[in-house]
N, C-alpha and C positions, 0 to 999 in steps of 0.2 A: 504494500500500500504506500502512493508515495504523500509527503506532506504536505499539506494544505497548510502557506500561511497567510497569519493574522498580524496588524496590528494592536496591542490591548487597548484598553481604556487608559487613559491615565490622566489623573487630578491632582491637584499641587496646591500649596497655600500656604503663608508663611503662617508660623504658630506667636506668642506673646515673647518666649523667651528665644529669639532671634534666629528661629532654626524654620527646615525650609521641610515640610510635609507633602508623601508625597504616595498617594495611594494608587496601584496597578488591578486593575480588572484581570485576572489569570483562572478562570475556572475549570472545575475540575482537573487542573495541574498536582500533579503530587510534589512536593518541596525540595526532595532531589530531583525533581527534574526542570530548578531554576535557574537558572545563570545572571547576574544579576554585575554588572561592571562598572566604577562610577570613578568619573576624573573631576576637577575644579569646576571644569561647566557647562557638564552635562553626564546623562550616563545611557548604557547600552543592558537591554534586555531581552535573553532567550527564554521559553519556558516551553516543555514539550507537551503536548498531550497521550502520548503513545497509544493509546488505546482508539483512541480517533482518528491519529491522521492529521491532528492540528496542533500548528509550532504557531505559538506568538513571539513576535519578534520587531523590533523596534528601537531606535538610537532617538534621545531628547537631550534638546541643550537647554539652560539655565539660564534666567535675565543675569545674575547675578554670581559670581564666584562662591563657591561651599568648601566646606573640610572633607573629605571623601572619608578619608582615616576615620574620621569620629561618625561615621554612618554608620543608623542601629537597623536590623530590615526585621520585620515579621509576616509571616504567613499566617493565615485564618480567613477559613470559609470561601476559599477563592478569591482573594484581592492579599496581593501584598502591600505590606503598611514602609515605607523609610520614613525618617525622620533623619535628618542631617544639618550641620550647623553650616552658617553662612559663614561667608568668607569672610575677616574683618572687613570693615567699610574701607573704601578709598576714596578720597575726596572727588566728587562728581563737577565736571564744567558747563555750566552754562553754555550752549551754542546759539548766539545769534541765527536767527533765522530770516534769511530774505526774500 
């Protein structure tokens, strides 16, 4: 059977203590069968279905720089959960616009 892929779902939102939330639609995926890759800004995810025939698979960038190191991931019920801290701030420029 060959693989059917998917993009997942995926939802993001920064949380109060400065970290960057980041929820993955993956259903019926079993937890070894994640792959889950994450650099300053953005990250890459595989996840197989084996039993179906369906790979989700997907690369997202980030508005903003993260610590990838300090990324926590959970699995449950079908959606993976990250939570990851943002990058320290860097000071932002104002661009004229013409």
């Amino acid at each position: 059977m060959s693989m059917v892929k998917m993009s997942p779902d995926v939802f993001s939102c920064s949380d109060d203590q400065g970290n960057l939330d980041i929820e993955i639609d993956i259903p019926g995926v079993k937890k070894e069968n994640i792959e889950l890759k994450m650099v300053e800004d953005g990250f890459f995810i595989r996840a197989k279905r084996e039993e179906t025939g369906v790979e989700y698979a997907g690369t997202y960038a980030f508005c903003c720089g993260v610590v990838p190191e300090k990324a926590v991931a959970k699995y449950l019920n079908g959606k993976l959960y990250v939570t990851v801290p943002y990058r320290e701030a860097v000071e932002t420029v104002d661009v004229k616009i013409q």
